[in-house]
N, C-alpha and C positions, 0 to 999 in steps of 0.2 A: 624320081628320087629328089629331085632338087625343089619340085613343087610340092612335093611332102615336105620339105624342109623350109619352106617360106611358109607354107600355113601352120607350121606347130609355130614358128618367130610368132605370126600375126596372131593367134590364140593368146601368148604366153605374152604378146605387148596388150592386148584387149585386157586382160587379169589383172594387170599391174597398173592399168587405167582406170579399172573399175573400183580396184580394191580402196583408194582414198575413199570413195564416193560411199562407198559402202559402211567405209569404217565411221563417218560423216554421219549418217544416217542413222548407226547406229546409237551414235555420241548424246543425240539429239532426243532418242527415246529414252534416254534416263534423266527420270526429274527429279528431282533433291528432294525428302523426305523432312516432309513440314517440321520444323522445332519443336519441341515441346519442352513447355516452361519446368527447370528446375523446381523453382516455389511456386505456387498458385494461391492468389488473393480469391479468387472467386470459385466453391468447388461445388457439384452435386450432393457433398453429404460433408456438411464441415465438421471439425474436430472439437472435441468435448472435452472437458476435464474429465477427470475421473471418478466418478462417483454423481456427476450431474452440473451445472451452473449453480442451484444454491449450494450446494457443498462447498463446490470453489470459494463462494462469496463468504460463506461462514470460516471457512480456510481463512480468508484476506482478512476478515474483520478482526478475527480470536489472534492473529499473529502477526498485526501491525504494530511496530514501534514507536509509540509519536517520537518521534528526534526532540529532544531536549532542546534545543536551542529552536528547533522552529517552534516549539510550544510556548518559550519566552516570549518570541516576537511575534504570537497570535497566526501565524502563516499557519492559511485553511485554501483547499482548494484540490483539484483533483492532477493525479500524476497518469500518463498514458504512454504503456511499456510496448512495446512491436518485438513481438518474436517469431520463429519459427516451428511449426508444432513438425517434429522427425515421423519417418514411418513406422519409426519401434515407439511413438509416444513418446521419446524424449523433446523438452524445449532446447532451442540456440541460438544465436542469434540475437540474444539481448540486447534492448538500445532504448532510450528513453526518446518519445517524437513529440511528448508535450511535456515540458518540465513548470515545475512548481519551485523550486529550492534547491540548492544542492543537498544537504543531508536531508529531503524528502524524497529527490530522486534515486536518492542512493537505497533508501530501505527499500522503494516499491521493485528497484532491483534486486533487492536480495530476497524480497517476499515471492518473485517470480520464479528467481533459480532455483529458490529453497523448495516450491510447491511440489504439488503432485501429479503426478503422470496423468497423460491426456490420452486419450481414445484417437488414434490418426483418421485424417479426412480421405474420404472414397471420390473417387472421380473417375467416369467410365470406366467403371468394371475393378478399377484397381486403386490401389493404395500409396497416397500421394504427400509429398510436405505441404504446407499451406501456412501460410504471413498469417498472426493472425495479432489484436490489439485487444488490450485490458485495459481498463480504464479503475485508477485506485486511489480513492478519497482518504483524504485526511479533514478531519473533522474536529474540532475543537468540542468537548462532549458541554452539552446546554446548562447542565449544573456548575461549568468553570463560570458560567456567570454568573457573580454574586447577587443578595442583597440583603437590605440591614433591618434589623427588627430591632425598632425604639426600645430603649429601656426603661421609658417611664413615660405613664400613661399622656395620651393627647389630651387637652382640656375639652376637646368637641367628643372625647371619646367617651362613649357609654360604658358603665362594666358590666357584664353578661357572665351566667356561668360557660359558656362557650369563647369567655375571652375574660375571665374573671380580672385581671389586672388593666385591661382597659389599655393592652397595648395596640400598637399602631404597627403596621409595614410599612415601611418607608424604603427609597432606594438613595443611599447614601452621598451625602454632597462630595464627599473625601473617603473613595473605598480605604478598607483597613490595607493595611500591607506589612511587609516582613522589614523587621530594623534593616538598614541595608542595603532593601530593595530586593527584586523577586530574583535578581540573575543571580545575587550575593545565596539567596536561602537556600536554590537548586541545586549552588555548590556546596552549601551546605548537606543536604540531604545525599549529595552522590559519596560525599567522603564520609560520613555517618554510615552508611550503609553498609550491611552486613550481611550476602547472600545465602541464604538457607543449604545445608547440606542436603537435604532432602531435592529442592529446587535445582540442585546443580547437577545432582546425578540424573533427572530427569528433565535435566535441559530446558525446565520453564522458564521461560520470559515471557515480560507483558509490562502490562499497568494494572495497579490498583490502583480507582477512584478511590478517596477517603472526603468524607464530608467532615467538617467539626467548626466550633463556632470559636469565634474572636470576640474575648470577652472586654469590657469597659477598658479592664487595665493592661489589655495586650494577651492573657493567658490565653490559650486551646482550651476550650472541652470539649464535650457532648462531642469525641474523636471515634468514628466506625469507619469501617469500609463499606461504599454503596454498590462496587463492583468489585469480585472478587477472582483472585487467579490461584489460590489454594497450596499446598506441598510446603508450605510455613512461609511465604510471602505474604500474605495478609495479616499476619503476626508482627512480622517485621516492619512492614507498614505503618502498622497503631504502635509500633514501641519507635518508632523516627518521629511522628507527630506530636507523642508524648514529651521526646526530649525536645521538642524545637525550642530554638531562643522563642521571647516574645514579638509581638508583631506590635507595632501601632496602631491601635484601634481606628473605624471608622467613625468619620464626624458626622453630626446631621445638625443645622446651622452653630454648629459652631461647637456642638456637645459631644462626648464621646457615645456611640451606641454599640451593642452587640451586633456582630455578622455572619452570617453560618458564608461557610466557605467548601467547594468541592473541586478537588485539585488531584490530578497524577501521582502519583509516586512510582519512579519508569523503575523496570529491571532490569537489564540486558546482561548477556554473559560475551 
């Protein structure tokens, strides 16, 4: 009896010797289950806009704002926005990681949030967020650069029925500009402004280009629009050009000439 009773002790101290050992061992087969990255920069099938890349880009071009004051100060250059595209296709994450301006960086924000839903990126087998980067030019359009068209013939100039007055192109010593100056006119033109009821209830905004020319004594004519945003904005466009004060003509050595001019006229609501 008594050596039945010493070999259950030495069993039941073998068990409670072993069992660290064991629990040890077993501690050591569980290996930590790799991360896997929240966002991914890099996927097997990355995410799309909606509708394709140029839709996007046609999206970005038709509903860029040029900001007004960067358009004063000629600021051109491209703005580069990092977001994150969600697994339901929504964007978040907004943040600008190349700036150009503040009120440039600010539109190509709003041009991002405002856009359209993207198609989410696949990455083995499933459906993933993914960083992704837009890059959004601002452009100053090639017609803001003026030039002057002499108002009375060259002496080297021939006259031709393809040029019956024997005028010259010239590019002016002294561009024309607004009494003023051009920050003075802008405000002019923001406080003049009259935004179409039509335009407001369908929420358009943009720029019309208007071309017109700057005559000897300062007048506008020949006023159209070259690019057009429609819903009675383009109307109101030739009726702000029409009223403008006059401008100071362009000189060309010394004399006053004609200048055809193609300029914005922003709308924003």
């Amino acid at each position: 009896m008594l050596r039945s009773a010493r070999l259950a002790l030495a069993v039941v101290a073998l068990m409670a010797a072993a069992a660290p050992a064991a629990l040890a061992q077993k501690t050591k087969l569980k290996y930590p289950k790799p991360v896997t990255p929240d966002v991914y920069d890099a996927v097997e099938k990355p995410a799309q806009p909606a509708g394709g890349l140029e839709a996007y880009g046609n999206y970005l071009g038709d509903k860029l704002n040029y900001p007004t004051t960067a358009l004063r100060a000629g600021v051109q250059g491209t703005v580069e926005v990092t977001f994150v595209v969600e697994k339901t296709g929504a964007t978040s994450n907004w943040e600008v990681t190349k700036s150009l301006s503040p009120e440039c960086d600010a539109e190509a924000l709003r041009l991002v949030k405002a856009g359209p839903r993207w198609t989410p990126a696949e990455h083995k087998g499933g459906v993933v967020r993914q960083r992704v980067t837009v890059p959004i030019t601002f452009q100053i359009p090639a017609g803001s650069e003026t030039a002057g068209t002499a108002a009375a013939p060259a002496p080297s100039a021939p006259s031709s029925a393809a040029n019956p007055a024997g005028l010259q192109t010239v590019a002016p010593e002294e561009p024309a500009r607004p009494v003023g100056g051009t920050e003075a006119w802008f405000e002019w033109v923001q406080k003049e402004q009259k935004y179409p009821v039509l335009a407001r209830q369908r929420k358009v905004q943009g720029k019309v280009m208007m071309e017109f020319v700057i005559e000897k004594d300062g007048s506008l004519t020949n006023i159209k629009p070259v690019q057009r945003l429609g819903s009675g904005l383009d109307e109101e466009a030739i009726r702000i050009v029409k009223a403008s004060p006059k401008w100071e003509p362009a000189k060309y050595k010394g004399a006053p000439i004609r200048q055809k001019m193609v300029l914005p006229i922003l709308f924003q609501l």
